[in-house]
Structures are given as structure tokens and as C-alpha cells.
C-alpha positions, 0 to 999 in steps of 0.5 A, spaced: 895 049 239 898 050 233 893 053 228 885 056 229 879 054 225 873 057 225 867 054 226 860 057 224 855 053 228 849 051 224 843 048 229 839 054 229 837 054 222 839 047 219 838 043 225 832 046 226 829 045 219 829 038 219 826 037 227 819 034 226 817 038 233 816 046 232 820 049 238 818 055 241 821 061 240 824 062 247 826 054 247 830 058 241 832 063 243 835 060 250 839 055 245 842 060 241 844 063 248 847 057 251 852 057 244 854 062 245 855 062 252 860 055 250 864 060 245 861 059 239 862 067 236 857 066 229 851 063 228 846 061 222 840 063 226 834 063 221 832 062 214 827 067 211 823 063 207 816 060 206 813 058 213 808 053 209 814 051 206 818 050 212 815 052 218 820 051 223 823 058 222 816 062 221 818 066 227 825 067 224 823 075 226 821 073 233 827 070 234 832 075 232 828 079 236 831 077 242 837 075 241 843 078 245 847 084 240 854 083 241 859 086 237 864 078 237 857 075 235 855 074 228 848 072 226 847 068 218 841 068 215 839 064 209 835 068 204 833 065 197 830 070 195 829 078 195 822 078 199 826 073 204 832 078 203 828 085 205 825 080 211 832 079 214 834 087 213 829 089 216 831 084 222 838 088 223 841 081 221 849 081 222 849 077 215 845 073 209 847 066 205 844 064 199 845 058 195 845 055 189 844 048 188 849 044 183 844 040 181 838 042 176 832 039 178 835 039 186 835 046 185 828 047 181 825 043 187 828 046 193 828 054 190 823 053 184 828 055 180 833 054 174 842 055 177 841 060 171 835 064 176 838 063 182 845 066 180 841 071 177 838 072 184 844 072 187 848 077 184 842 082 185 841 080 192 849 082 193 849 088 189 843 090 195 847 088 200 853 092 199 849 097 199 846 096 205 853 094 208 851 087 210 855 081 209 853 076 203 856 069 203 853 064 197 854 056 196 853 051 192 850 046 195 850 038 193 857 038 191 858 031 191 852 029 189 844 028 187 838 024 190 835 026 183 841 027 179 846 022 183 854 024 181 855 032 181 861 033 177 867 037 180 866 041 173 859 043 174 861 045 182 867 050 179 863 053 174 858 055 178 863 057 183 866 061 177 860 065 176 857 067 183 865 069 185 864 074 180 860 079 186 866 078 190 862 075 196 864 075 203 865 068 203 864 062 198 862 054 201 861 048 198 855 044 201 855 035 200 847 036 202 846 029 202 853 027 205 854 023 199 862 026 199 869 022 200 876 025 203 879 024 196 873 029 193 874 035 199 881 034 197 880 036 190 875 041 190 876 044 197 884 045 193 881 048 187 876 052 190 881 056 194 886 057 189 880 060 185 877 064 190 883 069 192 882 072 198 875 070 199 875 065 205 872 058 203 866 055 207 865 047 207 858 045 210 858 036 211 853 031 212 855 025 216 849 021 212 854 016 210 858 017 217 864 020 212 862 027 216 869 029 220 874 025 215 872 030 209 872 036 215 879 035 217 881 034 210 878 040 208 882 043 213 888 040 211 886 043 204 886 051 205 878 051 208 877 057 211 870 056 216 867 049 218 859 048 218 858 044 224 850 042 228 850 042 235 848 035 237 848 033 229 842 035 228 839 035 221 839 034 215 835 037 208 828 037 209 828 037 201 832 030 200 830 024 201 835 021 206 840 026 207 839 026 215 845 028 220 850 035 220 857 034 222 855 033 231 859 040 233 861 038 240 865 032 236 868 036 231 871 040 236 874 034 239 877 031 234 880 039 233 882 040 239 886 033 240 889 034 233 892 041 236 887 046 233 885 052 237 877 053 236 875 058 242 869 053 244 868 050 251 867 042 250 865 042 256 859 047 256 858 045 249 856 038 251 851 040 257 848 043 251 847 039 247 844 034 253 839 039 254 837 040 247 835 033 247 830 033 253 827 040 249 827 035 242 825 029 247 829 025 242 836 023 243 842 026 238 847 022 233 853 025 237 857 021 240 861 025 244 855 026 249 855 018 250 862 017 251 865 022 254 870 026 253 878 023 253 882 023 258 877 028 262 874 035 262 879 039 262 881 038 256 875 041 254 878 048 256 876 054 251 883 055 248 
């Protein structure tokens, strides 16, 4: 293994948001176990957001509850505004993400706000943060593009960028919400983004709505991104978009990492019986590949590196 990627697993909360059947809490719980269990060490577990809005994470509470605290495991909880942000400190979560849409009317429709309010937002709820000694990241989310909108400029994504660096976050990310992006694309706002964050880890979220998914992930490695987002299954998508169906699957993420020579702590093997498992709980099945056609030359190659 030449290098080591870090991945943050996202099904939790992304995948489970766009699912039409509202799992139980245990059935959660016990997903997030068997992640862990294959290696995956930081999760995005919950959204703290209004239940009549997205009523897969009302027992965002619940759930954290019950999870197991380990001090190699890292919880994200994605928060839009301070009421969801006292919700998720009173929870102990480990970390909170927030995110600003590169689009005007994306984000007025997804946080029923302008980029202007929603920065605003960001920037109080990271001072409290700090304070509060809890990890903050932020994203800028459909960097490649609006269903409403359609083409989001490079420009508009590094200005926004330049304005939420100022708080100095944990981590900043980019987000193709609704899998609009080429490589081409990650290339150069990946190169961009990481010369203007400094020392601040680049984060990149991708939809595989196109099937351009993993090409822009290993581009976007290739290009300096510190964290790749991945669902385990591909399940997924932006509930708030028309058509932006499917995450990058986990387990066919890192088995393009793992055979290109990186080393990603994830048991391809574990992962995979997961994600089988999760599609007998959801009762349909999931877009990886993976799981249907095995893994190459066998399962040993699916060691935890």
C-alpha cells in the first residue's frame, strides 16, 4: 500500500434520508454497528432537522443514544440551524456539519434561506462550537450544479469557500448533490480549494446520479482531497432535488482504493455482507456493484489494510 485515504461513511444520514421506509431505531443502530465492525472509524450518523421535513432522522436523539463511545470512532451530525445545533450538543455528538448551497434558489428551498443567512448561520454556529470544544466542518454544496439553477460557476463555489474559511472550520467539502460534475471539474476545484484552505483538510461528497461517481473520487484524490464521502450500498441521494439519486456505493469505492494501492482500514469483505444485510431490512435492492459481482481475485484481497 502506497498511500491511505480517509473515508467518512455517510449512509446514516444521507442514505437514510432518501429511503421512502423509515427504519426503527434498533435496525439504525445495528447498521452503524456492523460499520464500524468493517473498519469504517467516522460516521455521519444523523441530521437534526425538522422531522416533518425529513422524517427518516425524527430520532436523530434516539439513536445517538445508543451508540457505542469509542475514542477511534467519530460521529457527524449535520445541523442548518442553531436549534438544530443545541440539539445535536445536547447529544455529546463527536462533530456538526453544515452546509451552504452554491445555489440561490437550492438553498432558499433546502434551508428557507438566502447564501448570505446561511453563512450568517455558520459563522455563529462555529464560534459556539469552539467554545463547546466540538468539531465544526462546513460544505458548499452542488458545486457542479442546480436542478433549478443548472451550471454553478467554479467562481461562485470558491467565493463562498473564501467566506465560510474564515472560521477557520475543522474541514471544508464540496458536494456535487446531484451528480452533475466530471473529473475534468474535480480536478480543478479540488486543486483550487485545497491551495486556499491551508492546512484545513478538503472533504469531497459525490453522487453517482450520472455514473461519473468514482472517476471524480479518484480524481479528487489525485488532486490533494483529504476525506472521500461514500453510502454503503450507494444508497441515497437529496431528497430536495429532483433526480439526484445514488451516493458513491462504500464498498465499491474501496475496492477501486484498495486495488489502486491505497490502504483504507476497511474490511471489504465485512462491508459487503453489510450492505446485503441493509437490503433485506430496506427490502430492495442497492445500486453497488460490488455485492453482485464479487470481489476480484477473491476475498482476501479484501483484508483490513
Amino acid at each position: 500500500m502506497t498511500d491511505r485515504i480517509s473515508l467518512t461513511e455517510v449512509g446514516p444520514r444521507d442514505g437514510l434520508q432518501s429511503e421512502s421506509c423509515e427504519l426503527p431505531t434498533a435496525i439504525k443502530v445495528e447498521l452503524i454497528n456492523r460499520l464500524i465492525d468493517s473498519g469504517l472509524r467516522r460516521l455521519e450518523v444523523a441530521s437534526f432537522v425538522n422531522p416533518k421535513k425529513v422524517p427518516q432522522m425524527a430520532d436523530a436523539e434516539a439513536v445517538i443514544s445508543e451508540l457505542p463511545r469509542r475514542k477511534d470512532v467519530r460521529y457527524i451530525g449535520l445541523v442548518l440551524n442553531d436549534r438544530g445545533f443545541e440539539r445535536a450538543v445536547a447529544t455529546g455528538i463527536d462533530e456538526i456539519g453544515m452546509v451552504v448551497v452554491a445555489s440561490e434558489t437550492f438553498n432558499q428551498r433546502n434551508q428557507g434561506a438566502s447564501i448570505d443567512e446561511s453563512i450568517l448561520v455558520w459563522r455563529s454556529m462555529a464560534a459556539k462550537a469552539k467554545k463547546k470544544n466540538i468539531r465544526a466542518g462546513i460544505m458548499v454544496s452542488a458545486a457542479f450544479g442546480c436542478p433549478f439553477e443548472g451550471e454553478i460557476s467554479e467562481k461562485r463555489v470558491l467565493d463562498i469557500a473564501q467566506r465560510v474559511l474564515q472560521e477557520e472550520p475543522d474541514e471544508i467539502a464540496i458536494a456535487d448533490t446531484i451528480g452533475a460534475g466530471v473529473p475534468a471539474q474535480v480536478a480543478s476545484l479540488v486543486s483550487k480549494l485545497k491551495q486556499m484552505a491551508g492546512d484545513i483538510p478538503v472533504r469531497c461528497h459525490f453522487h453517482n446520479t450520472r455514473n461519473t461517481g468514482l472517476a471524480n473520487a479518484y480524481v479528487a484524490i489525485q488532486s490533494g482531497a483529504d476525506v472521500i464521502d461514500a453510502s454503503v450500498g450507494g444508497m441515497g441521494g437529496c431528497p430536495f432535488a429532483p433526480h439526484a439519486t445514488g451516493n458513491i456505493p462504500t464498498e465499491d469505492l474501496v475496492y477501486m482504493l484498495h486495488r489502486s494501492g491505497f490502504a483504507t482500514g476497511i474490511d471489504l469483505e465485512k462491508l459487503v455482507e453489510t450492505s446485503t444485510w441493509l437490503e433485506s431490512k430496506l427490502g430492495h435492492s442497492l445500486p453497488a456493484l460490488i455485492p453482485k459481482a464479487g470481489i476480484f481475485p477473491g476475498p482476501r484481497e479484501s483484508a483490513l489494510v
